[in-house]
N, C-alpha and C positions, 0 to 999 in steps of 0.2 A: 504494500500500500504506500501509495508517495501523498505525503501531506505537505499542503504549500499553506504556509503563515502568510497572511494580508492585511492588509491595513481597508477601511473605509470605501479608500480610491481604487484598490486594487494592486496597490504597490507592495513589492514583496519583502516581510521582514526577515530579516538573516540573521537576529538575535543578538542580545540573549533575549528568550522567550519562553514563555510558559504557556499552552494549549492545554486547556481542557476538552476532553470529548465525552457528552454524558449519553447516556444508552445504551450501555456496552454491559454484557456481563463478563463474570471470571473466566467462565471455558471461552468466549470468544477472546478473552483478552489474552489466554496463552495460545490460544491456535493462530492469533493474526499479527501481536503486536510481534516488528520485526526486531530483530537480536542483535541488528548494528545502531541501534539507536536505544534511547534510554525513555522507555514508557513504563507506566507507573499504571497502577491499577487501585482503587479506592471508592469501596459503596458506589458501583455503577455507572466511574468515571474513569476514564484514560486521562493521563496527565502526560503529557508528552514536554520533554528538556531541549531547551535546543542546543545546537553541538557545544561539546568543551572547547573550551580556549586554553589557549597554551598556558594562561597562568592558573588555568581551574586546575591544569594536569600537573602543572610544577608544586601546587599546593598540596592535590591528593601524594604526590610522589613526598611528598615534604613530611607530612599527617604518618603515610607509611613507615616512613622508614623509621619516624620517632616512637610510635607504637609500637612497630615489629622489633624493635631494641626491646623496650619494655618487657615485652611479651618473651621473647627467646633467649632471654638473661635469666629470668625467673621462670621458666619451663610452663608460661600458665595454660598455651595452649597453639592457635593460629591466628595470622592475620592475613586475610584474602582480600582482595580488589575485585571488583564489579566486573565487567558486567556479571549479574548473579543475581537473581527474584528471589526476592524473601516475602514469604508468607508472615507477616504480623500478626493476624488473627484470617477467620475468614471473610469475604471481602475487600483484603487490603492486602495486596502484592507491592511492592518496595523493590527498588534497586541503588541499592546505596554506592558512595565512590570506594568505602573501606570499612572493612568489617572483624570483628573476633569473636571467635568461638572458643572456649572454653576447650581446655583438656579431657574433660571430663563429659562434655555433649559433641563430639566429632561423630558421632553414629546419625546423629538426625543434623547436621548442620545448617540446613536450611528452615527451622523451624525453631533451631534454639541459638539465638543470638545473645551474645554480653553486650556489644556496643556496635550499633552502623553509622556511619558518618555519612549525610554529604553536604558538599560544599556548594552554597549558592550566594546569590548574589551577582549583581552585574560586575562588581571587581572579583569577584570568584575567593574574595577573603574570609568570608564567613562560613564557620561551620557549625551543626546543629545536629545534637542526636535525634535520630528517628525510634 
């Protein structure tokens, strides 16, 4: 599916953006949304991200590598990068830029999360737990 973000006039925006699509359910949202983009899923809505910027990606790479120190000093567990869907609850599919899981929940990793991060903002500076 190719989605084009527009303005009023018809003029196309290239982001950063944020689209909602409401009418969507779950199984449609993992049969269609595509896997080279970052769609979110939330109570009957597509949330669709528009591309990273290079300093979104120098951030999450930044965010990494200071957690995965944390993490692989103290044996607590993993830290992975996106793309990757996390089911929240039902309803609520998530793709966050970096994530860990626990030592002790690596059997169901997508379902038991310690912390996902992602970073938004039009300077890509802010990050927020989901």
């Amino acid at each position: 599916m190719r989605v084009r973000v527009v303005t009023d006039t018809g003029e196309e925006i290239e982001g950063p953006f944020l689209l909602r699509l409401s009418g969507w359910t779950e199984e449609r949202y993992f049969q269609e949304a595509p896997e080279d983009r970052i769609w979110e899923f939330e109570d009957g809505e597509v949330i669709v991200h528009s591309p990273a910027t290079l300093l979104h990606q120098l951030l999450v790479g930044f965010l990494t590598f200071l957690l995965k120190g944390c993490v692989e000093v103290r044996g607590l567990g993993e830290v992975l990068n996106g793309p990757a869907v996390l089911r929240l609850r039902p309803g609520a599919a998530k793709e966050p830029d970096l994530f860990f899981i626990h030592r002790d929940r690596r059997s169901n990793i997508f379902s038991s999360i310690g912390i996902a991060v992602r970073t938004s903002g039009r300077s890509g500076s802010m990050a927020r737990r989901i």
